[in-house]
N, C-alpha and C positions, 0 to 999 in steps of 0.2 A: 722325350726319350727317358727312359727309367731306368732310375738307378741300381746299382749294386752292389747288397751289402754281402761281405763273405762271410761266412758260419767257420771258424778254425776249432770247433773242441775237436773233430776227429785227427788233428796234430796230436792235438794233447793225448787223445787216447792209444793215440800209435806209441807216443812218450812212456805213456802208465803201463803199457802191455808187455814194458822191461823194469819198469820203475826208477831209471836211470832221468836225464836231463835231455835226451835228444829221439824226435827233433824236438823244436825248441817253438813254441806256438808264438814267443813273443818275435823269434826270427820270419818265424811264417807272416805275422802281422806287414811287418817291414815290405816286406816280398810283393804282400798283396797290394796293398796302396801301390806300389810303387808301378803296378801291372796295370794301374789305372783302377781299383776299386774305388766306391764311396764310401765305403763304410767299414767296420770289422764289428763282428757278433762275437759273442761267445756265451756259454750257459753254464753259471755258476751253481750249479744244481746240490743241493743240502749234503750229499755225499759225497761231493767232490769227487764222482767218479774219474774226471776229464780237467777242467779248468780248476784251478788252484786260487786261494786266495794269493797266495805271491805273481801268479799271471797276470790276475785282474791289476793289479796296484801298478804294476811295469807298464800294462795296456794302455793305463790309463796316464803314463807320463811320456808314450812314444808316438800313439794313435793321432795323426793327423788330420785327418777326415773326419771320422763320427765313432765314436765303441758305443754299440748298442749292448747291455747289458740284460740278456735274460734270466727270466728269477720267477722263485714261484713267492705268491704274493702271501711271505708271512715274514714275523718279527724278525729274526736274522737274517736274514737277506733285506730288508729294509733298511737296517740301519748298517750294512754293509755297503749297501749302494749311497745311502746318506754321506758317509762316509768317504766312497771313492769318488760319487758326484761324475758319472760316465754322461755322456751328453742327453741316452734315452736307456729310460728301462724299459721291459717288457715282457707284463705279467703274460705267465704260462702256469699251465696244470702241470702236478709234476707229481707220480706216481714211483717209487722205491722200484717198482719190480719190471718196469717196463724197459726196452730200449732206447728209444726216442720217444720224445712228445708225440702221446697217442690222437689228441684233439682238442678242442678250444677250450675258455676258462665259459664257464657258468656264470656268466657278467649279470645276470637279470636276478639268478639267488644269491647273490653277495655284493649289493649295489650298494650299502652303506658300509661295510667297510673298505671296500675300493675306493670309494667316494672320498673317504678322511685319508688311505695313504695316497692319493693322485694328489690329496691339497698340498700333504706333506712334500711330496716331489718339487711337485710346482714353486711352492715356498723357497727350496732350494733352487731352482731353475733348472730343474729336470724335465725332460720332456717324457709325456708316457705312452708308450703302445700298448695294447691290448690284444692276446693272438685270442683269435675265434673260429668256429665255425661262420662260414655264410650263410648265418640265419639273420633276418630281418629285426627279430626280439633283439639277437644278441648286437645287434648294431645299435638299434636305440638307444639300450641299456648302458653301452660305450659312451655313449653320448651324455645320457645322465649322469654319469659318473665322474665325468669331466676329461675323458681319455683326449688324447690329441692325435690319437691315430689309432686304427687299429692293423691289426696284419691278418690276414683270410689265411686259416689251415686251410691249403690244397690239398689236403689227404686221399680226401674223398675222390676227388678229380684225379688224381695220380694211379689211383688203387683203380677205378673204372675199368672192366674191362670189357665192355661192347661202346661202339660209337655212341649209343643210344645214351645209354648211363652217364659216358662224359660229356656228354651235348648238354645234358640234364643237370649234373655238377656244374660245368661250365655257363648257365645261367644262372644260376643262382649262385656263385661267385660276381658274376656282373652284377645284379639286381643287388646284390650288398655293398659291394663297391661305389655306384649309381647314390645308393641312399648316403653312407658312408660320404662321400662327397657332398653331396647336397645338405648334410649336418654341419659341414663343417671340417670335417675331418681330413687328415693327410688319408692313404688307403696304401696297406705293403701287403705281401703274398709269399708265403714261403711253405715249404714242407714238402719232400719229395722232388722240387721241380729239376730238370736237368736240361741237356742240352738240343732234346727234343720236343718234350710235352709242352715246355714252355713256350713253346714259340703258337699255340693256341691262345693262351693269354693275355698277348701282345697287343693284339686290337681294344683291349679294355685300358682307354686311356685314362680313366682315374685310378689305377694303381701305380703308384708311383716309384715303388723302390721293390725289389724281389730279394728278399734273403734265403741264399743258398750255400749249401756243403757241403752235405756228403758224394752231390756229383763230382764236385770240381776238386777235392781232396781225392776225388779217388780218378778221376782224369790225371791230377797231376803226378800222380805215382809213377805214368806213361811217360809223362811230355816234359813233365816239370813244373812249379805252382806258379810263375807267370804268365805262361803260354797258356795256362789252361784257365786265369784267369780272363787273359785278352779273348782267348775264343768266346767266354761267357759273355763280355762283353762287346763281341761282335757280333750275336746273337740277339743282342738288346736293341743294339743300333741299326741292325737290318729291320727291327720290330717296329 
């Protein structure tokens, strides 16, 4: 069965959209573990659009399961994570003008200095994920660099819009997953997935954790953020 981490920035940006204190993402954290999550994400991106350095430091003294810290892999956010020592980080591309993470990191042209901050991690007893596309290179490369998991951008698969195309994403998500495994590696999946697409997924038993949120933040707007996390993860467990 696979696990599930929650994605809460879009808390925090419902928060920044008045610039006041509420809601309160560290309240949301609480909420979600307690609905049964594994894990809590969040993405401390160099503009702070969303997550704040004062989020992460509370996350990281209330979070009982796991805080995955996303970050794009350069000096300030290094020694931030050094610093708050979150269970795992995990390098992302992170472009100023976009909305969301458009797609994987380039693991194969920047394999030496990956390589020296994963040791740095590790030295610490950090664990590192790597988000990618589901390419074959970009797995290896994960590997030589000493990643301990990677996470597969489902973008491509999400965006699909004929059967055809996501049969087509959808294997070669497996086939990265597949190798990803057989390297050694944990294997996680995130981007876009919700309460329907994902249930394609499911049969790929070497991915083992799905990080997701802007479905389930925006489910819970409805239902409320426990309920909408237990449906997520009754979704997993039917899987």
């Amino acid at each position: 069965m696979a696990r599930l981490g929650v994605n809460i920035d879009h808390v925090a940006t419902l928060r920044q959209a008045r610039g006041g204190f509420d809601p309160d993402p560290i309240a949301a954290a609480v909420l979600v573990e307690l609905a049964g999550a594994d894990g809590i994400v969040v993405h401390l991106r160099e503009d702070r659009r969303h997550i704040r350095d004062r989020d992460l430091h509370l996350l990281r003294e209330i979070v009982r399961t796991k805080l995955d810290l996303e970050m794009a892999p350069v000096e300030e956010m290094i020694k931030i994570a050094l610093d708050v020592k979150p269970h795992m980080v995990t390098y992302v591309p992170e472009r100023r003008e976009e909305v969301t993470t458009e797609g994987g990191l380039d693991v194969s042209g920047t394999r030496q200095s990956l390589h020296d901050s994963v040791s740095l991690f590790h030295d610490a007893g950090i664990a590192v994920s790597l988000f990618i596309e589901p390419d074959i290179e970009q797995v290896k490369a994960s590997h030589r660099v000493g990643a301990d998991y990677i996470e597969i951008h489902t973008g491509r698969f999400v965006n699909a819009k004929l059967i055809k195309e996501q049969d087509t994403e959808l294997d070669a998500i497996q086939q990265a997953a597949k190798l990803a495994y057989k390297l050694g590696m944990g294997v996680n999946a995130g981007h876009g997935l919700d309460y329907r697409n994902i249930k394609r997924l499911l049969p790929i038993t070497e991915i083992v954790e799905y990080n997701i949120g802007h479905s389930i933040i925006s489910r819970a707007v409805l239902v409320g953020l426990p309920q909408a996390v237990r449906e997520m993860k009754d979704v997993l467990n039917k899987g």
